[in-house]
C-alpha positions in Angstrom: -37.7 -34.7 -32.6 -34.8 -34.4 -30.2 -31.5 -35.8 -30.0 -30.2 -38.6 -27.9 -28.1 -36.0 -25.9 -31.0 -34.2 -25.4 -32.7 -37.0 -23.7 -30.0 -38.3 -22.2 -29.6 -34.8 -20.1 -26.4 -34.1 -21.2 -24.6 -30.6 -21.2 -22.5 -28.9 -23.7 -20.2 -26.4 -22.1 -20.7 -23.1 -24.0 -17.4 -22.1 -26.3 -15.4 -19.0 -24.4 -16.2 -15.6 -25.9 -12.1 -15.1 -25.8 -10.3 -18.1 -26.7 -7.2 -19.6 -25.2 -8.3 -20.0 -21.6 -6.5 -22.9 -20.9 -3.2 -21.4 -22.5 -3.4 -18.2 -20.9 -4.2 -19.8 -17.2 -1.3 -22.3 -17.7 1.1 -19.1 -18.2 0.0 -17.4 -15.5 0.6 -20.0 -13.2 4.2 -20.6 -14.3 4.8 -17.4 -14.3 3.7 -16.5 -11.0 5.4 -20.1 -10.1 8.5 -18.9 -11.1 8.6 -15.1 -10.3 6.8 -15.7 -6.9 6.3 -18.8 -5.4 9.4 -20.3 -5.6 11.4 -17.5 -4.2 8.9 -16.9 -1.6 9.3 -20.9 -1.0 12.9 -20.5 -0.5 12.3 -17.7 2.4 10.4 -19.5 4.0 12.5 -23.2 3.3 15.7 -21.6 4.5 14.1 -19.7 7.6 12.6 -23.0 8.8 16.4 -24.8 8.8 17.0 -22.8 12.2 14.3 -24.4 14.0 11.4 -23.6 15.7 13.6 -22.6 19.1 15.7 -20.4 17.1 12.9 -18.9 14.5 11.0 -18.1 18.2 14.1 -16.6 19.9 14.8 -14.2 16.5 10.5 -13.5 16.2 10.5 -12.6 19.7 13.7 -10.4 20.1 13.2 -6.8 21.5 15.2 -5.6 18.4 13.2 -7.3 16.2 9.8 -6.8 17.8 10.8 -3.2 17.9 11.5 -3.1 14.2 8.2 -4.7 12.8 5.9 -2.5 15.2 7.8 0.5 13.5 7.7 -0.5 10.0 3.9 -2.1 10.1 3.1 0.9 12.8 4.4 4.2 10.2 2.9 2.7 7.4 -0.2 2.2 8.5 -0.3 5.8 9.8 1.0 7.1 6.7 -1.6 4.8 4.6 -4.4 6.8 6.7 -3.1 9.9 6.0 -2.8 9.4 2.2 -6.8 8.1 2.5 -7.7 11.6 3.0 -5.8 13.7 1.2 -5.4 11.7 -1.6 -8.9 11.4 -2.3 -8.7 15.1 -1.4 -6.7 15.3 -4.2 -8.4 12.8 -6.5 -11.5 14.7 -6.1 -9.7 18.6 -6.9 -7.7 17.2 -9.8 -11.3 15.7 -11.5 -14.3 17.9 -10.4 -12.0 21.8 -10.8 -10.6 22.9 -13.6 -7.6 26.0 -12.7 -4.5 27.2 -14.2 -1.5 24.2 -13.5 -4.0 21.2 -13.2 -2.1 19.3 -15.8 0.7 20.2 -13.8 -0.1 19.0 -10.0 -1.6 16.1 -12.2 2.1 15.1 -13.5 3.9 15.8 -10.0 1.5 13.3 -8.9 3.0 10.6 -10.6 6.7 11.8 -9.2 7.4 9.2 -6.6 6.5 6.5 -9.1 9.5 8.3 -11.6 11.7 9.6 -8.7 14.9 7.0 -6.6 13.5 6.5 -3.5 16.8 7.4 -2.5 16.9 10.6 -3.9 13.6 11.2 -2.0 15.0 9.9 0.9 18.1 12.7 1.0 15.4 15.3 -0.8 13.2 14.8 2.7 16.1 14.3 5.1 17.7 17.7 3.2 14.3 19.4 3.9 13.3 18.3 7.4 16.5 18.0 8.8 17.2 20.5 12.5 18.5 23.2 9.8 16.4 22.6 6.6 14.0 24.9 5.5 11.3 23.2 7.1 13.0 22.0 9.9 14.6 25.2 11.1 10.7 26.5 11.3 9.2 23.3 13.4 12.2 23.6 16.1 11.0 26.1 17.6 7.6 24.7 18.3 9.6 22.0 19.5 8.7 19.7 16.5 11.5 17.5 15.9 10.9 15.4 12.4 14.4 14.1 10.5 15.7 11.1 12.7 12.4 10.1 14.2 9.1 8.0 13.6 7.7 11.2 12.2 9.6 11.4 9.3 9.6 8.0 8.7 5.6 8.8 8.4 6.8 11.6 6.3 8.9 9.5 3.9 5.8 6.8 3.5 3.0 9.6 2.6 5.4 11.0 0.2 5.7 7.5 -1.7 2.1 6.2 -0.9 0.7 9.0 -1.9 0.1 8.3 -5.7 -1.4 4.7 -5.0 -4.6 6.4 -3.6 -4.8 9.4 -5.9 -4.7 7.4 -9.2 -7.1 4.3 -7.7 -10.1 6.3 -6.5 -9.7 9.0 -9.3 -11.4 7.4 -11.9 -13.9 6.4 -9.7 -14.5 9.9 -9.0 -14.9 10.5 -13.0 -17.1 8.5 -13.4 -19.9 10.0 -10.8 -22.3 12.5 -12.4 -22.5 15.7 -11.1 -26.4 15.7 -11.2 -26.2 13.0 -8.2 -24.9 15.9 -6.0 -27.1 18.1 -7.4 -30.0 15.4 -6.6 -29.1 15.3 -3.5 -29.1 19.1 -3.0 -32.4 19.1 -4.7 -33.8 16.9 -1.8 -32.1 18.8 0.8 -29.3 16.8 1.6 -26.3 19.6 3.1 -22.4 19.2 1.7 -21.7 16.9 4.7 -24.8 14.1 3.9 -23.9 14.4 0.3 -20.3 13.5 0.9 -20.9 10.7 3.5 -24.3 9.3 2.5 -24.2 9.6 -1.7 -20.7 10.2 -2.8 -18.9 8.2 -0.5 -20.3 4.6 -1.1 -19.3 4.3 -4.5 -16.1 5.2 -3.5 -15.8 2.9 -0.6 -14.0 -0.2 -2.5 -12.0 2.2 -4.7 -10.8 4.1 -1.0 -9.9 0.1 0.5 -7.9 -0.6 -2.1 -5.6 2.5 -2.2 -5.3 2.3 1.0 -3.8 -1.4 0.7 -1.6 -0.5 -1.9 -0.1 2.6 -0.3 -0.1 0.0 3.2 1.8 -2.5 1.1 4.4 0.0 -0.5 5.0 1.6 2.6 5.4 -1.9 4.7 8.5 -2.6 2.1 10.1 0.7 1.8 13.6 1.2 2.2 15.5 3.5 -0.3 13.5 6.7 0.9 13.1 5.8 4.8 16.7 5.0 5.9 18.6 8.7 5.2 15.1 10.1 7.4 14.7 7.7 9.6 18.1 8.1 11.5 18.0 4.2 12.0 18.5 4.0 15.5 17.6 0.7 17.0 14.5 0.8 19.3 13.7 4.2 17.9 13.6 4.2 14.1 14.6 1.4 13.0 13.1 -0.4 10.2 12.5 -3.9 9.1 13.8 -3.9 5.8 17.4 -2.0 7.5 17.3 -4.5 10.3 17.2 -7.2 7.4 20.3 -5.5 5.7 22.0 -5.3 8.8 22.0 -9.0 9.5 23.1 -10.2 5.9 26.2 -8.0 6.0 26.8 -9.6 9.9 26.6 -12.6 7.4 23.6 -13.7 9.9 21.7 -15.0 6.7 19.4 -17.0 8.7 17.9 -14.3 10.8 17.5 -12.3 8.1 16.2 -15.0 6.6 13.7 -15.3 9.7 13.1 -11.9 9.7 11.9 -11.6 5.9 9.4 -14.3 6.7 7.8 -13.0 9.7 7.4 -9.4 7.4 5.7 -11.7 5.1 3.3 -13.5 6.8 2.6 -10.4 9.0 1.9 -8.7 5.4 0.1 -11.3 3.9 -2.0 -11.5 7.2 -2.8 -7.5 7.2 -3.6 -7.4 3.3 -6.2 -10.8 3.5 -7.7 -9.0 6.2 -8.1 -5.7 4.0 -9.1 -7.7 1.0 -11.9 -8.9 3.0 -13.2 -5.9 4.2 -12.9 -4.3 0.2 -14.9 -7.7 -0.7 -17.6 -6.5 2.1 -17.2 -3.1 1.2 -18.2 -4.1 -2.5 -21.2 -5.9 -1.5 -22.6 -4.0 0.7 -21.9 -0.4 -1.8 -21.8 -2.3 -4.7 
């Protein structure tokens, strides 16, 4: 015999397996109200009190125009960069065992622990005309402290930990008998890297590469001893940002701020998408 709500076609929304959905959700989104919207809000509500003439003249200064292909231009170079080597990394630190791996495994993690501004005078100190390194790339005529370069520098040393610890434990958790499957079948190192290994680490790869993007975009403390800050040249965003509020020019820096964010927001949708493709299509 069934039930009237059987007949009538109604449906019963199964129970949660973790309860307290609807409490959880509802602090999530006050607390990203509160910690991100709202001050995000505020950029942009106090940008848009200058106008759309005066928001154009400030998004389309040289200076400024200059600034954002510098800071968006080094970190996506350094992002690159830390894609290769950090998964270089990933994979020596998981698949070989040698005497210091725990070691290199902890200086990893350094950037996270060390001031970006003790970084920043660390890498100026080293690549400076007479530093160590310095001293030995003037001669090649290799000039790195006080130009884009070490700005590049200064971004793969702080980005570099965002790749390593995302695609590691991807890395642990491929067998080894898939390369040695592939071997068996006569695949060479190259086809084994490219056509079985790196799929599954596609989406892990993206995302590194994001974060390391992201970090780098908004990096200040470590960039501005190396960088030199000279406008048109190297000068950063984030400094040109500084620079205004202590000209008291609060709504250009104001203006400023927003364009990095929407520029930001723009560049990391578009990566999200292509991880989301990458997923599907490896997954």
């Amino acid at each position: 015999m069934t039930t009237a709500p059987a007949k009538a076609g109604w449906r019963f929304r199964q129970p949660s397996v973790i309860p307290g959905f609807g409490l959880t959700l509802g602090f999530s989104l006050a607390y990203l109200t509160l910690i991100i919207l709202i001050p995000l809000s505020g950029l942009v509500w106090r940008s848009a009190s200058l106008g759309w003439s005066d928001f154009f003249a400030i998004a389309t200064d040289r200076r400024t125009v200059k600034a954002l292909e510098i800071s968006f231009g080094t970190a996506f170079i350094a992002a690159a960069i830390n894609v290769v080597f950090g998964t270089i990394v990933a994979w020596v630190l998981v698949r070989y065992r040698f005497p210091g791996r725990r070691v290199i495994d902890a200086m990893v993690d350094l950037p996270f622990a060390l001031p970006t501004a003790v970084a920043g005078i660390a890498l100026t100190t080293l690549y400076s005309p007479k530093g160590w390194m310095g001293a030995l790339l003037a001669p090649l005529g290799i000039k790195v402290a006080y130009t884009p370069l070490g700005i590049v520098i200064a971004l793969v040393f702080i980005g570099l930990p965002f790749v390593v610890r995302t695609v590691q434990p991807i890395i642990e958790e491929i067998d080894k008998e898939v390369e040695e499957a592939a071997a068996t079948l006569g695949a060479n190192r190259f086809q084994t890297i490219f056509l079985v290994l790196f799929p599954g680490l596609a989406p892990a790869v993206v995302t590194g590469f994001a974060l390391a993007f992201a970090r780098g975009v908004g990096e200040y403390g470590s960039v501005i001893f190396i960088a030199g800050n000279l406008p048109y040249v190297s000068e950063i965003a984030p400094l040109l940002i500084v620079i205004r509020l202590e000209e008291y020019d609060y709504a250009a820096a104001t203006a400023i701020a927003t364009i990095m964010l929407a520029l930001s927001f723009l560049m990391l949708l578009v990566i999200n998408l292509i991880q989301s493709r990458t997923r599907k299509r490896y997954g």
